[in-house]
C-alpha positions, -999 to 999 in steps of 0.1 A, spaced: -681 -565 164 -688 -527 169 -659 -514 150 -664 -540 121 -698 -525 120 -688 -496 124 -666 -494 90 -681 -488 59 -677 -508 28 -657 -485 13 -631 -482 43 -629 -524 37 -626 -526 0 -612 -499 -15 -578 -504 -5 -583 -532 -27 -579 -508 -58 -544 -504 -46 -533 -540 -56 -559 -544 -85 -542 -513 -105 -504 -531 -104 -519 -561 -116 -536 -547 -149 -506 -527 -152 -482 -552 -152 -507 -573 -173 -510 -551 -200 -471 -543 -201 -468 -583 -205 -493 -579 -236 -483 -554 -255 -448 -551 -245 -417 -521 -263 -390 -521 -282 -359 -522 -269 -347 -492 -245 -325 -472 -274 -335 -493 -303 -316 -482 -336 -340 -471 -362 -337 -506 -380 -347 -522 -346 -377 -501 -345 -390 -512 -381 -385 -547 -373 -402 -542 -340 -427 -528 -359 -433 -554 -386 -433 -582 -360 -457 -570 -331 -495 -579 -337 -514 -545 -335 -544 -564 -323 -523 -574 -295 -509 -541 -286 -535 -525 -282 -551 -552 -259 -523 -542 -238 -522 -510 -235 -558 -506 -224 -556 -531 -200 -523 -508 -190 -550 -475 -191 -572 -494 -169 -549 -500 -142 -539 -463 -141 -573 -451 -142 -580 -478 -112 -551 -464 -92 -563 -431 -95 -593 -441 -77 -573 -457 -52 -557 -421 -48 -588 -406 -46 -599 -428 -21 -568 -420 1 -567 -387 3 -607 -388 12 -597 -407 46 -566 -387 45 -587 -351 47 -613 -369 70 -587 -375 96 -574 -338 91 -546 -339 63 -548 -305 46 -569 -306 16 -551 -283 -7 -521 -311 -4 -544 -335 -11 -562 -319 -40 -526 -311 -51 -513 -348 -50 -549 -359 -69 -546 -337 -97 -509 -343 -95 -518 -380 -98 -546 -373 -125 -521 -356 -147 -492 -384 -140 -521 -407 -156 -532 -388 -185 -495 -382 -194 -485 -420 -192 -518 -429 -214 -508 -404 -238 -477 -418 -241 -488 -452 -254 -507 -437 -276 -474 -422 -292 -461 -457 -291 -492 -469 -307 -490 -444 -335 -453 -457 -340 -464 -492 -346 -487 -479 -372 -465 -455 -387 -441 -488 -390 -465 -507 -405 -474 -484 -430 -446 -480 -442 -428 -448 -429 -393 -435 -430 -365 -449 -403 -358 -411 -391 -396 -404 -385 -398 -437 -367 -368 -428 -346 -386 -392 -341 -416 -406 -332 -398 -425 -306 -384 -399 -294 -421 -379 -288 -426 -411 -269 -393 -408 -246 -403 -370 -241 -433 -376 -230 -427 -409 -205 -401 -377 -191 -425 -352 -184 -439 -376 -165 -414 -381 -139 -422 -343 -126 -454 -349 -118 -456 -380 -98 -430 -366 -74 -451 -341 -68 -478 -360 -57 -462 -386 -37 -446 -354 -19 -480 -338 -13 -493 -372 -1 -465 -373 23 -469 -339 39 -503 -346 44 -500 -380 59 -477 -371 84 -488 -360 117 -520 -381 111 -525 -404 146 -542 -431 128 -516 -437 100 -482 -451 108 -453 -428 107 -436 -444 74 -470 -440 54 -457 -405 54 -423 -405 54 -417 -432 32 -436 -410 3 -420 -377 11 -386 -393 9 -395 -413 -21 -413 -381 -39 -382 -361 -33 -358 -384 -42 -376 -387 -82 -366 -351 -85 -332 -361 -92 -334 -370 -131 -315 -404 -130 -335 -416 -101 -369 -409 -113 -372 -439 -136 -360 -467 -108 -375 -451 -81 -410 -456 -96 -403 -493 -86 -403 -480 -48 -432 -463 -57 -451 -496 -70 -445 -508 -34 -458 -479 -13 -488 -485 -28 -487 -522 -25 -476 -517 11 -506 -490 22 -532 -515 0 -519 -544 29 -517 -522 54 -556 -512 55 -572 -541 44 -551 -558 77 -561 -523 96 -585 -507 87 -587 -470 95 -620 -456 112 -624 -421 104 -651 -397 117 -677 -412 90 -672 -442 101 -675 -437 138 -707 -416 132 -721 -455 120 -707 -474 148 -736 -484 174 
């Protein structure tokens, strides 16, 4: 009874955040959907003239939403990361790492947003396949930067005596691998499941840092 009282709501719930964010991410990819990976210009204009804009659009907030939720689950990690000692300019590092990751991927859509519209209205098959291209560019630039904060996350998690060993390990090794370019793209699934597996992980455990030891009776 102590240490339940003893853990604040946060420490409970927002792990919670962790889970939440896949779900409206996946949701809004189910929505709003993309052409195929390489589509021919042709393929693009009938993509285009056949996806609802009212729809899209649906999705790809719902998709902003999920990131902008697992950014707060970020934040909320590396706060009980530095209050059990993780060195905070890793952990600033992995947020803003994280922040920018986000930014860029919301970006992105909107490129692919303005190519639906630029469809619609009308526009040339090479500026459609350009614009497309912006699109790829940008969904690349991403991969550098989520790397970086999984390998941040990783150096600071490990040594930490109240955090499993793998917490750590798992995102270092994951982080580093990304920086190979072919890897990047399927490794973000293994990255999907860290986060799944940490959300589990301290709703089941919760982990009592110095804040919350200062409220136990």
């Amino acid at each position: 009874m102590g240490q339940a009282a003893g853990l604040s709501a946060s420490t409970r719930l927002w792990p919670v955040l962790g889970i939440v964010a896949w779900i409206l991410v996946f949701l809004g990819l189910a929505v709003h959907g993309y052409p195929k990976v390489n589509a021919s210009a042709q393929q693009l204009a009938t993509w285009t003239s056949t996806t609802d804009r009212t729809r899209f659009v649906i999705g790809v907030e719902l998709e902003a939403i999920g990131f902008l939720v697992l950014l707060l689950f970020v934040a909320w990690l590396c706060h009980v990361l530095r209050r059990l000692g993780g060195a905070g300019w890793l952990l600033v590092l992995a947020l803003v790492s994280t922040a920018a990751w986000v930014a860029v991927g919301i970006t992105g859509n909107g490129v692919w947003t303005a190519l639906l519209d630029a469809g619609k209205q009308g526009v040339s098959l090479p500026s459609l396949t350009s614009i497309r291209d912006i699109a790829q560019a940008v969904f690349d630039a991403s991969n550098l930067l989520l790397p970086l904060a999984l390998i941040s996350l990783g150096l600071a998690s490990i040594g930490r005596e109240a955090i499993p060993r793998w917490l750590g390990w798992a995102s270092l090794v994951i982080g580093i691998l990304m920086l190979i370019g072919p890897l990047a793209a399927p490794l973000q699934i293994a990255f999907i499941a860290w986060v799944l597996a940490v959300s589990v992980l301290f709703l089941v455990r919760p982990i009592r840092t110095g804040e919350d030891r200062e409220r136990a009776p």
